[in-house]
DOVEXRO-139700 format. One record per residue: x, y, z of N, C-alpha, C in turn; residue in one letter. Coordinates in steps of 0.1 Angstrom, whole numbers, padded with zeros to 4 digits, always signed. Atoms other than C-alpha are relative to their C-alpha. Layout:
XYZXYZXYZA;...
//
This chain:
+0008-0012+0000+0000+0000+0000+0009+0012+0000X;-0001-0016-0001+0008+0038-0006+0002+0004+0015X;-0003-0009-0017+0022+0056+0023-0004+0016-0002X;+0009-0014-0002-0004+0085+0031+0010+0007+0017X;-0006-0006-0012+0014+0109+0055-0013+0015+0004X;+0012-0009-0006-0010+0131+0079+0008+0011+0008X;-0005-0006-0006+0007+0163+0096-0011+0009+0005X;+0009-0013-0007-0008+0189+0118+0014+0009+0002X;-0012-0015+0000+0014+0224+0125+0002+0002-0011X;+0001-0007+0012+0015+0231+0090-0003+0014+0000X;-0014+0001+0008+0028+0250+0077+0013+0008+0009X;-0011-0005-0004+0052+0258+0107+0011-0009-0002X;-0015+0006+0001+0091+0251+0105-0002-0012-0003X;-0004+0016-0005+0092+0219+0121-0006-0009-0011X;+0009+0007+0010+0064+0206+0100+0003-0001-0015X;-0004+0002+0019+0078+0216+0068+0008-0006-0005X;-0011+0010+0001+0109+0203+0074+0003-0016-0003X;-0001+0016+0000+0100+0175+0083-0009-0010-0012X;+0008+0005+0017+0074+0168+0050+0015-0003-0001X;-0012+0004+0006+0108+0172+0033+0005-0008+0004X;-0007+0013-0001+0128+0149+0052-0007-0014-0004X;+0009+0014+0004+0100+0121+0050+0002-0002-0016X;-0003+0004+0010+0099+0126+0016+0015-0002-0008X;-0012+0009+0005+0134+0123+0007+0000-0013+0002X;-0002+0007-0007+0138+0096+0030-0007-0014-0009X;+0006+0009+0009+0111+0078+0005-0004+0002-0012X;+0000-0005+0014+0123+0092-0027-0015+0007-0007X;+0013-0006+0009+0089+0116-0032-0008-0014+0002X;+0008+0014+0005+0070+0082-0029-0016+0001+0011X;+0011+0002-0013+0033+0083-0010-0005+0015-0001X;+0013-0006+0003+0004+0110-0009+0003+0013+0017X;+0001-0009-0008+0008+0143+0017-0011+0008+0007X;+0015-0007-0006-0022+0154+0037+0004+0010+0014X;-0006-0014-0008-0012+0191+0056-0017+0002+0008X;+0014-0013-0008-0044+0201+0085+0002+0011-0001X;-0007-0014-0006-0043+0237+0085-0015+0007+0000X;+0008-0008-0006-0063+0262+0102-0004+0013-0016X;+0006-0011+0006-0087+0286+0083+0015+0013-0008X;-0006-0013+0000-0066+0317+0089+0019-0001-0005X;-0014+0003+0006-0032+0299+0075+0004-0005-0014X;+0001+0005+0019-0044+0288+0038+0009+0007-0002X;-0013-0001+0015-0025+0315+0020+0016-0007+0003X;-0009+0004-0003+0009+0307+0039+0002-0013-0003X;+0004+0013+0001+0002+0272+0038+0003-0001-0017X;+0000+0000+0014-0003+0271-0001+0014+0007-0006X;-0012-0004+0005+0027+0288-0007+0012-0010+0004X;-0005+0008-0008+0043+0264+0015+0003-0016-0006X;+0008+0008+0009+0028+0238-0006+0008+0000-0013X;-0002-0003+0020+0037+0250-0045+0021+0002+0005X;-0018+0000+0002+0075+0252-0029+0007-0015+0002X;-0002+0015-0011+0076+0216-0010-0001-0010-0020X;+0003+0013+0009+0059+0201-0044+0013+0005-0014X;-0007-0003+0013+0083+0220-0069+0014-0006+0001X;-0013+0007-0001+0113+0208-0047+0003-0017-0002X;-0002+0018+0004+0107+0168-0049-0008-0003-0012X;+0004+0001+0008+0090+0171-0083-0015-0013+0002X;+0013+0005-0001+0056+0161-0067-0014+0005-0011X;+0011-0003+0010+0026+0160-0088-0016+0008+0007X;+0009-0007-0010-0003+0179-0076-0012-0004+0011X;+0006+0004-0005-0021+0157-0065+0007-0009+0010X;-0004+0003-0013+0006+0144-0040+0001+0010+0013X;+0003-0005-0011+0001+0169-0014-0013+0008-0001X;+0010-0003-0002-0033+0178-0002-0006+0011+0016X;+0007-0008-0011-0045+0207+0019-0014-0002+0006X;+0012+0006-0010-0074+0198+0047+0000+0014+0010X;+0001-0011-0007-0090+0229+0060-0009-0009+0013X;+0002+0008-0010-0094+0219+0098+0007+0005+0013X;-0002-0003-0017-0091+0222+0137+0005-0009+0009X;+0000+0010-0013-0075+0200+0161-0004+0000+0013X;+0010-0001-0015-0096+0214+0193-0012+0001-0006X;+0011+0009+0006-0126+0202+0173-0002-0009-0003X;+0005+0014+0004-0144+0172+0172+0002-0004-0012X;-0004+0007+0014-0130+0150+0143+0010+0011-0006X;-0007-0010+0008-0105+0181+0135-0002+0008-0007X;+0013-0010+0008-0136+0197+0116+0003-0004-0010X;-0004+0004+0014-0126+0176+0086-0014-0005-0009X;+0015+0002+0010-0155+0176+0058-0001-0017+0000X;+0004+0019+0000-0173+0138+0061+0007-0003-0012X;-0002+0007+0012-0163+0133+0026+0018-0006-0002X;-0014-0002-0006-0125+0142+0032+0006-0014+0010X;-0002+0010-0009-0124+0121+0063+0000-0016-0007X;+0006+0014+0001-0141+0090+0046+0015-0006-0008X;-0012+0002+0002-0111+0093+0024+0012-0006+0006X;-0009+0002-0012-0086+0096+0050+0003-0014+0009X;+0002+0011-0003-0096+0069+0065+0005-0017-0003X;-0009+0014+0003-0083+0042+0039+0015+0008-0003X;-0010-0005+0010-0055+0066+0025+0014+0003+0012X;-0008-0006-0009-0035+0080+0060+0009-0013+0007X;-0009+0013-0003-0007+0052+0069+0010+0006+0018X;-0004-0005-0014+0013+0077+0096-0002+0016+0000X;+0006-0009-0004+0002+0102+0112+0014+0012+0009X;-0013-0011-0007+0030+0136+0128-0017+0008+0007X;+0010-0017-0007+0009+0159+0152+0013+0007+0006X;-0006-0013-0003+0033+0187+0157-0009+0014+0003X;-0001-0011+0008+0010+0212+0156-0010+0005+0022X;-0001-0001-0015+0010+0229+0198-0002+0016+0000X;-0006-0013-0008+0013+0263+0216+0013+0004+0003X;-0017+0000-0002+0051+0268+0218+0001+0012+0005X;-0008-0009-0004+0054+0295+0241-0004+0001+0013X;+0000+0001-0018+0066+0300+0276-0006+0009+0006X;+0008-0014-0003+0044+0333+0283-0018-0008+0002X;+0013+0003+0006+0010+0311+0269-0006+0000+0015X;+0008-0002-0011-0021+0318+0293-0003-0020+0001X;+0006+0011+0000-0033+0281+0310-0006-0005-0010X;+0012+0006+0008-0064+0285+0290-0001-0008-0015X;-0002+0005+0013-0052+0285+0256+0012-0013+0000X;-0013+0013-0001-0024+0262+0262-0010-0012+0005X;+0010+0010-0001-0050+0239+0273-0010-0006-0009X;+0009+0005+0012-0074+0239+0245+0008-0003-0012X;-0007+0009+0011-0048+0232+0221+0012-0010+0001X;-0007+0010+0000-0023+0211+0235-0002-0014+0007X;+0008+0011-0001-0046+0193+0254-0008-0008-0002X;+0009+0006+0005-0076+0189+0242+0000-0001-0014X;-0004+0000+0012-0065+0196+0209+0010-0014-0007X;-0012+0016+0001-0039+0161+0213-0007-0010-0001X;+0012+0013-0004-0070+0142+0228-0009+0000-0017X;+0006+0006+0013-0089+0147+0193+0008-0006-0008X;-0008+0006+0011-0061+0140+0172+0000-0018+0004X;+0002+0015-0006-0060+0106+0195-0009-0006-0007X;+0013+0005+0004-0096+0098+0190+0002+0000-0017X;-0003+0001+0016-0089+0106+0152+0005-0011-0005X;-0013+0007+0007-0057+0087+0146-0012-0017+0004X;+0008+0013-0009-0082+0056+0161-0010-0001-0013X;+0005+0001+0011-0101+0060+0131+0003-0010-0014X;-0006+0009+0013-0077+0048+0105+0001-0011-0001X;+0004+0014+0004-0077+0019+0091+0017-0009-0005X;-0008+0002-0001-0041+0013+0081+0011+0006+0003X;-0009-0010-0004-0024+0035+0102+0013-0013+0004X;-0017+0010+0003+0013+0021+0106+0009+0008+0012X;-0010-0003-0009+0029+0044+0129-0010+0020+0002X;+0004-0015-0002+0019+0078+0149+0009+0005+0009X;-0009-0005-0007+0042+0104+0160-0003+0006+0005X;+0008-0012-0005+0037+0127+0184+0013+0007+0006X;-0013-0007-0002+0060+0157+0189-0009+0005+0018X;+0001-0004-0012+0061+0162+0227+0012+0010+0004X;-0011-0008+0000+0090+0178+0245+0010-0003+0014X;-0009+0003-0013+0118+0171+0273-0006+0005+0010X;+0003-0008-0007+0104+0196+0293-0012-0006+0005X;+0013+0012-0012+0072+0172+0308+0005+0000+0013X;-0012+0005-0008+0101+0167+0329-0008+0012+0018X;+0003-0011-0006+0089+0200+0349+0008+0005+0010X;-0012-0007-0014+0108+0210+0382+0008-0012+0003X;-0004+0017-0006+0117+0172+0389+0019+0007-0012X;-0012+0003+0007+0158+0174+0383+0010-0011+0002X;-0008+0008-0001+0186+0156+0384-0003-0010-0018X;+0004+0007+0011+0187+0125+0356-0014-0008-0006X;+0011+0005+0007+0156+0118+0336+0001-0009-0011X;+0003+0014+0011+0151+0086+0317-0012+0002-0012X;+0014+0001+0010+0128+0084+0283-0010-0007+0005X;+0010+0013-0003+0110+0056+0302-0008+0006+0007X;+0011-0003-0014+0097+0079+0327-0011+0011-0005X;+0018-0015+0002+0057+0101+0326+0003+0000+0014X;+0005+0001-0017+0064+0110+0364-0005+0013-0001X;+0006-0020-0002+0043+0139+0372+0008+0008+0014X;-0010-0005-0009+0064+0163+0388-0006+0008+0013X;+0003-0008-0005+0060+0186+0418-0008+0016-0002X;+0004-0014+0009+0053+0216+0397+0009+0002-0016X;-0003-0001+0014+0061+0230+0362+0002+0012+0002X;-0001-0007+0003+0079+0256+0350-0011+0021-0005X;+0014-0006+0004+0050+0274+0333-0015-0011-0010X;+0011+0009+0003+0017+0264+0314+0002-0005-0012X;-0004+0011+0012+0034+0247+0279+0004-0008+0006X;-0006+0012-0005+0050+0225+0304-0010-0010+0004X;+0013+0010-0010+0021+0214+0324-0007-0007-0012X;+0013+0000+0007-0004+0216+0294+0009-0017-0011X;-0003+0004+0008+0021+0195+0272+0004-0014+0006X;+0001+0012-0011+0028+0169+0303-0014-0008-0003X;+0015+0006+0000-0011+0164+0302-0002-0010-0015X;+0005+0004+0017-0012+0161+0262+0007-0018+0003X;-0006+0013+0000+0017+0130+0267-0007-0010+0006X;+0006+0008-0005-0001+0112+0290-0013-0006-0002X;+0010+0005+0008-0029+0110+0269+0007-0012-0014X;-0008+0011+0013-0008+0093+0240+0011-0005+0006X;-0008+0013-0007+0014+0072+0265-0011-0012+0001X;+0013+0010-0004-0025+0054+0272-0003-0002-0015X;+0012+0007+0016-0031+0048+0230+0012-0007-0004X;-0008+0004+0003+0004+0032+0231-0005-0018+0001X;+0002+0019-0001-0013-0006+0238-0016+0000-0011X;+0011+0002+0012-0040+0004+0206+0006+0008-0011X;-0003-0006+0010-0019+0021+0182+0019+0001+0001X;-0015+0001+0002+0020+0019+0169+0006+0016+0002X;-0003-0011-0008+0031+0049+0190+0014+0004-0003X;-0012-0005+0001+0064+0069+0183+0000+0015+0014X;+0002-0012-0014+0066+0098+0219+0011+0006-0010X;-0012-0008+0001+0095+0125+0203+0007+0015+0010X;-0004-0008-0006+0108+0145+0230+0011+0007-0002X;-0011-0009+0004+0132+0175+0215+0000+0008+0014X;+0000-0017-0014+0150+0197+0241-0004+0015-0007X;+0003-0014+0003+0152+0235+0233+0003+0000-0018X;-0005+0001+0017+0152+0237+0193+0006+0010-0004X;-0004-0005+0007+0177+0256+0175-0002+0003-0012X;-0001+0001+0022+0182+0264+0135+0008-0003-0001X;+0000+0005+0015+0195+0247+0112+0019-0003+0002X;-0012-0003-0008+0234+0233+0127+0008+0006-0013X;-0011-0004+0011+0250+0240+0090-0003+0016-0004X;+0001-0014+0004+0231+0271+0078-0008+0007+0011X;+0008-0007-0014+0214+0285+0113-0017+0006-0004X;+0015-0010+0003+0178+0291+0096-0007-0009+0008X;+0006-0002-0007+0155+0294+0118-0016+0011-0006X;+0012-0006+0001+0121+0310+0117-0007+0012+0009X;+0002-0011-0004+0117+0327+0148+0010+0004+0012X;-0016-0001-0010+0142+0338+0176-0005-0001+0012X;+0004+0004-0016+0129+0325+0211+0009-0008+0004X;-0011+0009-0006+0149+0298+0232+0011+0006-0001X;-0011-0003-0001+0184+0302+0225+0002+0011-0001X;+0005-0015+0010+0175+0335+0203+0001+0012+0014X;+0003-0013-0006+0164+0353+0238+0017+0006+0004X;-0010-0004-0004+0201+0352+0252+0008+0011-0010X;-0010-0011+0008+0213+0368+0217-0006+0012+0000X;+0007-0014-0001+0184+0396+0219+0011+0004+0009X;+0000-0002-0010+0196+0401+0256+0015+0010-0012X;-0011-0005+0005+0234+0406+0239+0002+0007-0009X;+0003-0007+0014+0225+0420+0205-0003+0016+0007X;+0003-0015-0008+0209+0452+0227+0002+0005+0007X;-0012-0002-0009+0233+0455+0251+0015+0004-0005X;-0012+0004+0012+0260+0454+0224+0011+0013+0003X;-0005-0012+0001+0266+0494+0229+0009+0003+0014X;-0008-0002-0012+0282+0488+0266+0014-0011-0001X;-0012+0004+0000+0316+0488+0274+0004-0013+0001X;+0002+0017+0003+0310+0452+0286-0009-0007+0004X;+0010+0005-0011+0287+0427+0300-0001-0010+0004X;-0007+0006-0008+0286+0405+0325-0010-0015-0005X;+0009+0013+0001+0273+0371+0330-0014+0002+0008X;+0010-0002-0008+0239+0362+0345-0003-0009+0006X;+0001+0011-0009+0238+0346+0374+0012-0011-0001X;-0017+0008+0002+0268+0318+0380-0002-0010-0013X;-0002+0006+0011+0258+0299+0351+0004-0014-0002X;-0001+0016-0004+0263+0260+0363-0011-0004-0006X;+0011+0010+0003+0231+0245+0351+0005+0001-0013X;-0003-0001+0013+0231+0232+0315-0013+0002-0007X;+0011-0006+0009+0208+0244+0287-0003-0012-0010X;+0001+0009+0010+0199+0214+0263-0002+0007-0012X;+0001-0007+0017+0198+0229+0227+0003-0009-0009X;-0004+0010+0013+0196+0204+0196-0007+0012-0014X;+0001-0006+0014+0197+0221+0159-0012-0010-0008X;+0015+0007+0005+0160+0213+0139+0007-0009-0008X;-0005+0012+0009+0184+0190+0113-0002-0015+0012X;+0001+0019-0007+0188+0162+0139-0011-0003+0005X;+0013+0003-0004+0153+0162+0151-0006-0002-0017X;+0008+0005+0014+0139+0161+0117+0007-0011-0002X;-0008+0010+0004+0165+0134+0106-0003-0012+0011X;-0001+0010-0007+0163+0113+0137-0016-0003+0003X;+0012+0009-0004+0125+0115+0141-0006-0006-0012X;+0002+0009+0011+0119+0103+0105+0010-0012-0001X;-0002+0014-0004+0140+0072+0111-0004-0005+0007X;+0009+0005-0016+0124+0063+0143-0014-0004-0008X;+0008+0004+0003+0093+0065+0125-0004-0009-0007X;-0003+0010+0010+0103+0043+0098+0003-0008+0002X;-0010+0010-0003+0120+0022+0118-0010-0010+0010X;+0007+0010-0014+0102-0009+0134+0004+0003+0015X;-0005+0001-0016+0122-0008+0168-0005+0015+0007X;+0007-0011-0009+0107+0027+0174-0014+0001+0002X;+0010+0002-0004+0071+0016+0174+0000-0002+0020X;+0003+0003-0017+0058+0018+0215+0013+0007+0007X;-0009-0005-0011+0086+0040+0227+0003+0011-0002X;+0001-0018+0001+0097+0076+0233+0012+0003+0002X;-0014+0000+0004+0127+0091+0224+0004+0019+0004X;-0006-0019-0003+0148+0124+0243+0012-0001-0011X;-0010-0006+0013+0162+0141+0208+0005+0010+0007X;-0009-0011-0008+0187+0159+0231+0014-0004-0001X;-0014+0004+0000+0222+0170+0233+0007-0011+0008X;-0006+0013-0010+0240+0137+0248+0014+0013+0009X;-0011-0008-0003+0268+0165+0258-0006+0017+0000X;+0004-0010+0000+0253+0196+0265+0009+0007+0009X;-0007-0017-0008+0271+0232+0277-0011+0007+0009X;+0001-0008-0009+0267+0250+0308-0006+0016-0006X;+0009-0016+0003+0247+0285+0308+0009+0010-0003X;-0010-0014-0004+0276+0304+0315+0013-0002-0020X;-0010-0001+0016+0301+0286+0281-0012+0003-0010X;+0004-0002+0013+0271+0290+0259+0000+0016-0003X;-0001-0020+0001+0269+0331+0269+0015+0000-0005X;-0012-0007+0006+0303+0332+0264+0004+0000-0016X;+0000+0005+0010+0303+0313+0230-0009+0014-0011X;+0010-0012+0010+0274+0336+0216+0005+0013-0001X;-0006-0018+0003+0290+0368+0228+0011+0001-0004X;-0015-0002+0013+0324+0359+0211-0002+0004-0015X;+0003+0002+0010+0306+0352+0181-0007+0015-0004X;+0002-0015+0004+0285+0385+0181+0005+0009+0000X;-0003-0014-0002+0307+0409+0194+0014-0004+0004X;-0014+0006-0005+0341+0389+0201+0003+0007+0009X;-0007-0003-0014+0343+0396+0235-0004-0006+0003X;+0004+0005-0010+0342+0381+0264-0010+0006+0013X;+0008-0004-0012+0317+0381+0297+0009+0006+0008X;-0004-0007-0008+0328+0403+0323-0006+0002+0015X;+0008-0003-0013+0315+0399+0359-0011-0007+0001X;+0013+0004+0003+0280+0387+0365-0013+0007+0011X;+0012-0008-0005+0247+0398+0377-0013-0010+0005X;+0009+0007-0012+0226+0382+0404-0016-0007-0009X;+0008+0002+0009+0201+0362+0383-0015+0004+0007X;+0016-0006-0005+0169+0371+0409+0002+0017-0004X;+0001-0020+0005+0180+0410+0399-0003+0000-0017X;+0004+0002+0013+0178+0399+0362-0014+0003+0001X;+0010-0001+0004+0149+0383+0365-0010+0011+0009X;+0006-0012-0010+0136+0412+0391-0003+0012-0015X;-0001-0013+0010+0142+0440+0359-0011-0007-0013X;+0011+0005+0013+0119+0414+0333-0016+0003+0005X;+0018-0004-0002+0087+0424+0354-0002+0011-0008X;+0006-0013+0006+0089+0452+0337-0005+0001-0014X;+0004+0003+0015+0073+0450+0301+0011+0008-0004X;-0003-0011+0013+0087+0480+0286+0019-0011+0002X;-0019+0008+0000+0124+0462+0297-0003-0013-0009X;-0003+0013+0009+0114+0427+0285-0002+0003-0016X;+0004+0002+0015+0101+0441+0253+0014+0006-0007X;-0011-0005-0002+0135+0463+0253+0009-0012-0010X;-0014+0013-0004+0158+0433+0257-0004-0015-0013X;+0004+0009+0009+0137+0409+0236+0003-0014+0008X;-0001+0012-0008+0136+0384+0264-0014-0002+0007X;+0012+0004-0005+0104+0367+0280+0010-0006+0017X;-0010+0005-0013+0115+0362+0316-0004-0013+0003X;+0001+0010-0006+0097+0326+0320+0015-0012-0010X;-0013+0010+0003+0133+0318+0298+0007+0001+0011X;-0004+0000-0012+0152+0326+0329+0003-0011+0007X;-0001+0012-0010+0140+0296+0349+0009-0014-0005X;-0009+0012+0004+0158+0272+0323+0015+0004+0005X;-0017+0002-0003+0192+0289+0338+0004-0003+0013X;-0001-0001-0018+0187+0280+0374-0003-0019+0001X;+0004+0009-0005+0171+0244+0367+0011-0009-0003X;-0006+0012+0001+0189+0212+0371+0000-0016-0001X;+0003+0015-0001+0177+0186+0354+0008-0004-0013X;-0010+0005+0010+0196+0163+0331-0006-0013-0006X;+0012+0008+0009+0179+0142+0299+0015-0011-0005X;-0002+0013+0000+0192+0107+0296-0005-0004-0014X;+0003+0002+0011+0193+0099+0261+0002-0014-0011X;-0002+0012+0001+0202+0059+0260-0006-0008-0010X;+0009+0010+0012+0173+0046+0238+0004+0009-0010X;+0001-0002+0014+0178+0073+0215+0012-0001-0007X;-0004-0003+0001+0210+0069+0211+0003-0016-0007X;+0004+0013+0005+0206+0031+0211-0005-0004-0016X;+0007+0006+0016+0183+0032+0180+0005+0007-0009X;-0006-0013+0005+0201+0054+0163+0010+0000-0010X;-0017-0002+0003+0240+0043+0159-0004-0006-0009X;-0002+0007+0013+0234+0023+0128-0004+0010-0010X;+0010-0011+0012+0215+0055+0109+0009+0012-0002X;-0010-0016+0007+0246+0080+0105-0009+0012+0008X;+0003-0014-0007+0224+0102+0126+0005+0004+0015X;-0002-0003-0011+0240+0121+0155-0004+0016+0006X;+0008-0014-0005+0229+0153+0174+0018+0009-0001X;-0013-0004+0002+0260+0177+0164+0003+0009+0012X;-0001-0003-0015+0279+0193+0192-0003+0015-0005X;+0005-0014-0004+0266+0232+0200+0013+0004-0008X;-0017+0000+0005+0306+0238+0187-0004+0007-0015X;+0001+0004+0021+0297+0231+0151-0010+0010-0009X;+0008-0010+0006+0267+0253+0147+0000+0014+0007X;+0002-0012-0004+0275+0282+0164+0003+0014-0009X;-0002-0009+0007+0290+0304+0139-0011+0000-0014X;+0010-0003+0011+0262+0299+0112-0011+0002+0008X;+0012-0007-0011+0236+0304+0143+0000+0014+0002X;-0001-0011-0008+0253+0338+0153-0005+0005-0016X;-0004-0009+0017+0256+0347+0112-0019+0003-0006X;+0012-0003+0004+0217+0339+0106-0005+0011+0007X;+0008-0012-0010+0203+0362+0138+0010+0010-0008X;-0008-0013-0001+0231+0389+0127-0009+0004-0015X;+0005-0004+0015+0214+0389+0090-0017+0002+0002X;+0011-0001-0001+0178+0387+0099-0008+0007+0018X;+0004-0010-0012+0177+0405+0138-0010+0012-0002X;+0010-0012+0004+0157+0433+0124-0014+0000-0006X;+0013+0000+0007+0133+0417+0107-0011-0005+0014X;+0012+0002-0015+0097+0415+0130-0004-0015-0003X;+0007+0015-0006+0089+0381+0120+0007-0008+0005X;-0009+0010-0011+0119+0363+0136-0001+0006+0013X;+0001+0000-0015+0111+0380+0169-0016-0002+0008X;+0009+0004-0007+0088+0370+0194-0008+0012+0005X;+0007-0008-0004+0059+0392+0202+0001-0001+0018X;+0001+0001-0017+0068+0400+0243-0009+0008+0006X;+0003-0003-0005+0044+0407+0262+0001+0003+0015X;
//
């Protein structure tokens, strides 16, 4: 049979990426079905006429489905669906709330309840073969020290409400893993792109360079806070690459995989690294991270600085992602998570060329 692929988050990054990878991976071969929300056709469609022009897809291998994942059945036209039904082989739900600011409520209706329909959905098909679900390290929540892939422990508390809301979502699709060939993908903090640094929008690693980028005009600047905990950051190449093998791959049916750095840098060498690379200097002194984050209550500063202060808490926590199964299923596929090293100078080179523009930065509220 024809391999029907089903994505949600269309047409953001990750999602597009990852079409492409799949389709290399199976020479253009098998039928593309993109969800996408009302208010993202035109993007989407553009997204579309570039994806099919690059693997010399025919038009009727990728198909746009206007649709909802916090609605019943995803609001997909009966006819559509009936389709779907024999045509959809594996299913990607990427498609979340990604940000550390997001109110409970909405972070709840789409990454919770919005996960639970895709569930009930994916339960539909008829020769579904494998379903992935992009989750995220961060489930993990305050709980530190070493974290195993094997573990859903619910923690003490969460960071903020992507953590919690995205904890909830998993534990809904850890319970459809004994009725459906389950893939869990847990990425740490995602960067761009380790060879050419593209990226889409500048959050995560991004806030540290705002912070430095707009600070740039003083004589020097310090560190923040002592800088001991480590930051996980993997580049979107090896998550796209490693979670389209996993999905492909029989031995990653029923199991869940931390796509994180196995060697990850301290808070304090990555500041140093980025501020060589922007401004070849070095840190100078440091600055009491409760006074940092003391100066982000203030809007007009966070909007200033181009930092969201619930980044902060990743430089204080200490928990550490155990990456054994993925690393396990892995060594035979040439795919490795490249070290922070390798992509830092096409990371600093992308922000330095596109820092001005408003759609790589994050709306701070």
């Amino acid at each position: 049979m024809e391999y029907g692929y089903f994505f949600t988050g269309f047409p953001g990054f990750i999602s597009n990426q990852l079409i492409r990878e799949v389709l290399r991976k199976n020479e253009g071969n098998g039928k593309v079905h993109v969800l996408v929300l009302p208010n993202m056709m035109d993007q989407a469609n553009t997204e579309r006429a570039a994806i099919i022009q690059e693997y010399s897809l025919s038009e009727s291998q990728f198909e746009i489905i206007r649709g909802d994942i916090t609605a019943i059945g995803l609001a997909i036209d009966p006819e559509i669906q009936a389709r779907l039904e024999r045509e959809v082989t594996h299913v990607f739900h990427l498609a979340a709330i990604y940000d550390l600011a997001v109110p409970k409520e909405i972070a709840y209706r789409v990454n919770v309840k919005g996960t639970g329909n895709v569930n009930e959905w994916t339960q539909t098909l008829k020769n579904i073969r494998r379903y992935t679900y992009f989750s995220t390290a961060f489930v993990a929540g305050k709980r530190e020290g070493i974290l195993y892939e094997n573990e859903l422990i619910k923690p003490s508390g969460f960071k903020n409400f992507y953590e919690e809301t995205k904890y909830e979502a998993e534990v809904l699709v850890e319970a459809l893993k004994s009725k459906v060939p389950v893939t869990i993908i847990r990425p740490g903090i995602v960067k761009g792109h380790s060879r050419t640094g593209e990226t889409i929008k500048f959050d995560g690693p991004y806030f540290i360079m705002n912070f430095i980028d707009r600070l740039s005009f003083l004589p020097f600047l310090p560190k923040l806070g002592k800088g001991e905990s480590v930051v996980n950051l993997v580049p979107v190449d090896y998550i796209i690459e490693a979670t389209t093998y996993l999905t492909f791959a029989d031995k990653g049916a029923g199991k869940t995989y931390h796509l994180t750095d196995p060697k990850p840098y301290k808070v304090s060498e990555l500041y140093a690294m980025m501020m060589y690379e922007l401004m070849k200097k070095q840190p100078k002194g440091a600055v009491p991270l409760a006074l940092a984050k003391g100066g982000l209550n203030f809007k007009v500063l966070r909007r200033y600085l181009g930092v969201e202060k619930e980044a902060l808490d990743y430089f204080t926590w200490k928990g550490n992602f155990d990456s054994s199964q993925s690393q396990e299923d892995l060594k035979d596929s040439g795919i490795r998570c490249p070290d922070f090293k390798e992509g830092i100078t096409a990371m600093a080179a992308f922000y330095q060329e596109n820092k001005h523009k408003r759609q790589f930065q994050i709306n701070i509220s």
